[in-house]
C-alpha positions as CSV (number, residue, x, y, z in Angstrom):
1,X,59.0,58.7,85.7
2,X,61.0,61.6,84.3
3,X,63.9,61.0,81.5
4,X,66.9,60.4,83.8
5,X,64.9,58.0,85.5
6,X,64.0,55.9,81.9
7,X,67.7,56.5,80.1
8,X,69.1,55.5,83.9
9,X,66.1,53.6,85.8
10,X,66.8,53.3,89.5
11,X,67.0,49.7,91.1
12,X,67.0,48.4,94.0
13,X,70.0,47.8,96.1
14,X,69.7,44.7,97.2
15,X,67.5,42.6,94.5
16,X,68.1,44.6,91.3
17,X,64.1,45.2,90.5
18,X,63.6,48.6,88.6
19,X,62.0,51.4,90.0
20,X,63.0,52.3,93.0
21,X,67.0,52.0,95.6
22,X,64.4,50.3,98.3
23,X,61.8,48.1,97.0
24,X,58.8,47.2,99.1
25,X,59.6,43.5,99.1
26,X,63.1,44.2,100.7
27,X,62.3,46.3,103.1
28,X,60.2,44.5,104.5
29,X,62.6,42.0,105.2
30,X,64.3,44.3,107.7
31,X,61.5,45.6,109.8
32,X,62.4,45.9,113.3
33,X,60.0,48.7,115.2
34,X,61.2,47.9,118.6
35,X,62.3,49.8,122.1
36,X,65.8,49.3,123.5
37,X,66.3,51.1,126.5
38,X,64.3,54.4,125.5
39,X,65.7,53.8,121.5
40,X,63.3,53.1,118.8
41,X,64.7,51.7,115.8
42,X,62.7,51.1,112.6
43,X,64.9,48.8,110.6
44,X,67.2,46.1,111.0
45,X,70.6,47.0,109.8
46,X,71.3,44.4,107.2
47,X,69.9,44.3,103.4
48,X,68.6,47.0,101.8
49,X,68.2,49.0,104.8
50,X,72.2,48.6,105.5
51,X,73.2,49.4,101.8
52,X,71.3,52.2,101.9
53,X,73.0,53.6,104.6
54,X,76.0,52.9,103.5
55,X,75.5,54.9,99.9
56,X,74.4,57.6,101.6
57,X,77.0,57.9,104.4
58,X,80.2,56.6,102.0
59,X,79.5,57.1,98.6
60,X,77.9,60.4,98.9
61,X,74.3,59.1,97.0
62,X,72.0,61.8,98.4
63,X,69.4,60.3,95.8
64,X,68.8,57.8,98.2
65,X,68.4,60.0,101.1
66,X,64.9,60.4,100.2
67,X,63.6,57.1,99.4
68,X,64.9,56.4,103.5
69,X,63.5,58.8,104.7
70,X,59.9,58.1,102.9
71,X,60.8,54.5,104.6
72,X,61.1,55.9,107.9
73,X,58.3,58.1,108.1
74,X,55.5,55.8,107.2
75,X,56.8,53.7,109.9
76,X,56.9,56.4,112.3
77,X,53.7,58.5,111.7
78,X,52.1,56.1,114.1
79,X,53.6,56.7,117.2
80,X,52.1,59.4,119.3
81,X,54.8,62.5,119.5
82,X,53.5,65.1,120.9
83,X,56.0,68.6,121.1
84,X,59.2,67.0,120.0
85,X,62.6,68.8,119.1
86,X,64.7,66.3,117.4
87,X,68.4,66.6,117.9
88,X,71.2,64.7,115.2
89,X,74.3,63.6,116.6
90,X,76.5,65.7,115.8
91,X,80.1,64.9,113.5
92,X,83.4,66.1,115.1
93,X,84.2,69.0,112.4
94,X,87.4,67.9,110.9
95,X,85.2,64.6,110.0
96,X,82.3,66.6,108.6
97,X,84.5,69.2,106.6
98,X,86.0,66.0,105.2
99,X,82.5,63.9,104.1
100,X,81.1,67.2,103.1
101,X,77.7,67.1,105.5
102,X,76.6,64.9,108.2
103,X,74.1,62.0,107.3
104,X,72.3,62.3,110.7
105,X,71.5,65.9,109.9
106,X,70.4,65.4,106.4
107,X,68.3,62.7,107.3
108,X,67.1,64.0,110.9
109,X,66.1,67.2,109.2
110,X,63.8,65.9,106.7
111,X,62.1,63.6,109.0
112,X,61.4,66.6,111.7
113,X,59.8,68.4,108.1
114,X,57.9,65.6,107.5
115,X,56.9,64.7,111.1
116,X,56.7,68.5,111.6
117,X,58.7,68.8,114.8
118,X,61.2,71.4,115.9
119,X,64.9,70.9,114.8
120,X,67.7,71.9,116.6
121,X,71.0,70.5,114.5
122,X,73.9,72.2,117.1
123,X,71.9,71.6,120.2
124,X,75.0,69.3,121.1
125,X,78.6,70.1,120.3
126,X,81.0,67.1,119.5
127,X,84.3,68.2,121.6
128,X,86.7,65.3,120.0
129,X,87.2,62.8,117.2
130,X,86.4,59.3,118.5
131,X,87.2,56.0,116.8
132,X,84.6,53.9,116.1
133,X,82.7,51.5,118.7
134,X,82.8,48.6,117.6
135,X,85.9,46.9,118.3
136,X,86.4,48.5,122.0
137,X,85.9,47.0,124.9
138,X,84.9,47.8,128.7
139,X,86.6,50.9,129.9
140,X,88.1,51.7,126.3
141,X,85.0,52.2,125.0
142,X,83.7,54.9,127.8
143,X,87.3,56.7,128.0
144,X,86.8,56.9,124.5
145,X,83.4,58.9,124.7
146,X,84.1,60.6,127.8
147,X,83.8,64.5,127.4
148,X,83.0,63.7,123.9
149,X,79.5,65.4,123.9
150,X,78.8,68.9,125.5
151,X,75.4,71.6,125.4
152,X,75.4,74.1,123.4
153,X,75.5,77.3,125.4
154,X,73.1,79.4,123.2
155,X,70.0,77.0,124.2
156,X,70.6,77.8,127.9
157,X,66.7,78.6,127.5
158,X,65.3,76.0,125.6
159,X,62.6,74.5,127.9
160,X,64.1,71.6,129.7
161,X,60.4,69.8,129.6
162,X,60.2,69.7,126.2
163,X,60.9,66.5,124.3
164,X,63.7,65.6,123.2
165,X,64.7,63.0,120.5
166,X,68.2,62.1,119.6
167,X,68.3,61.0,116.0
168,X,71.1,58.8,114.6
169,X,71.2,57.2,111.2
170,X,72.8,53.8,113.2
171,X,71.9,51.8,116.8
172,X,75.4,49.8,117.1
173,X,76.8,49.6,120.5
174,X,74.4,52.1,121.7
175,X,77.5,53.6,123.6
176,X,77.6,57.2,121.6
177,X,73.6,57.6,122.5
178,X,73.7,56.9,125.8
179,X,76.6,59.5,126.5
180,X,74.4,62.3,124.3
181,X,71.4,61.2,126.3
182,X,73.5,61.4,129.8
183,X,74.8,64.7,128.7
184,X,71.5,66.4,128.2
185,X,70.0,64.3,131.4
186,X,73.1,66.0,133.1
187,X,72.0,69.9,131.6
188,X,68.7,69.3,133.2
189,X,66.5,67.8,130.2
190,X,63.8,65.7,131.8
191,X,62.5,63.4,128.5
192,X,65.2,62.4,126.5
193,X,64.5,59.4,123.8
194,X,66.3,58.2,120.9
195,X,65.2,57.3,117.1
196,X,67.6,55.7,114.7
197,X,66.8,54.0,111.2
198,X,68.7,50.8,112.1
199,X,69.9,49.0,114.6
């Protein structure tokens, strides 16, 4: 423990314990580790795992972004992926210049490091600013993510049987995967799958 850490200890989100933002007790409480139509998410969003999130995403708490990760990983390093790019979804810029970064690239980055796959972080462009998914309905929600997502012209060579994994911090409505996932399906990618923290 260095001297920040004893003046200030860290504790965790959702039961307070010292030592650490996610404690071993509550995350396991939010295991999930399950397939939903080519998505694997690792956690259930709620508890720790949700307030997490939300620190990193809201109140800019990039401490955190590494006790999640650590989360993820050891969850992941089971799974047999064999020559996999992962791919964030992107921000629309005028959203990212305001936050400051994009969570799903800070995070997707260090789990490809740690995972040691490729990383591609502009693979896919984000043409417009959306509102958020939850809420819409039927044909609101596709009009509202139509055109959204487009390929990013400078990987016109990337190998279109390599692996691809879409990486989002978030599984909600599933809507803004499955239009990335259609988008790079449409370019010619043959293996598209999809990795998120939560659902």
């Amino acid at each position: 423990m260095n001297l920040l850490d004893f003046i200030f200890p860290k504790k965790c989100l959702e039961c307070g314990k010292n030592g650490k933002y996610i404690c071993l007790d509550c995350v396991s409480q939010v295991l999930d580790g399950t397939f939903d139509e080519n998505n694997f998410a690792v956690f259930k969003y709620r508890g720790v795992i949700r307030k997490a999130i939300i620190s990193l995403k809201y109140k800019f708490a990039y401490d955190i972004a590494d006790e999640l990760i650590e989360e993820t990983v050891k969850r992941i390093k089971s799974k047999k992926y064999h020559g996999v790019t992962l791919v964030p979804i992107p921000l629309f810029w005028r959203r990212e210049n305001f936050r400051g970064f994009n969570q799903s690239e800070i995070l997707g980055k260090k789990i490809a490091q740690k995972m040691n796959w490729k990383f591609i972080p502009d693979l896919l462009i984000r043409n417009k600013n959306t509102k958020p998914q939850v809420g819409l309905r039927g044909l609101t929600r596709h009009s509202n993510l139509s055109g959204v997502f487009s390929v990013n012209p400078i990987y016109n060579l990337l190998p279109i049987t390599c692996n691809l994994i879409l990486f989002d911090d978030v599984y909600t409505t599933g809507s803004t995967i499955k239009e990335a996932r259609k988008v790079l399906e449409k370019a010619g990618f043959n293996n598209v799958y999809s990795l998120t923290i939560a659902r």
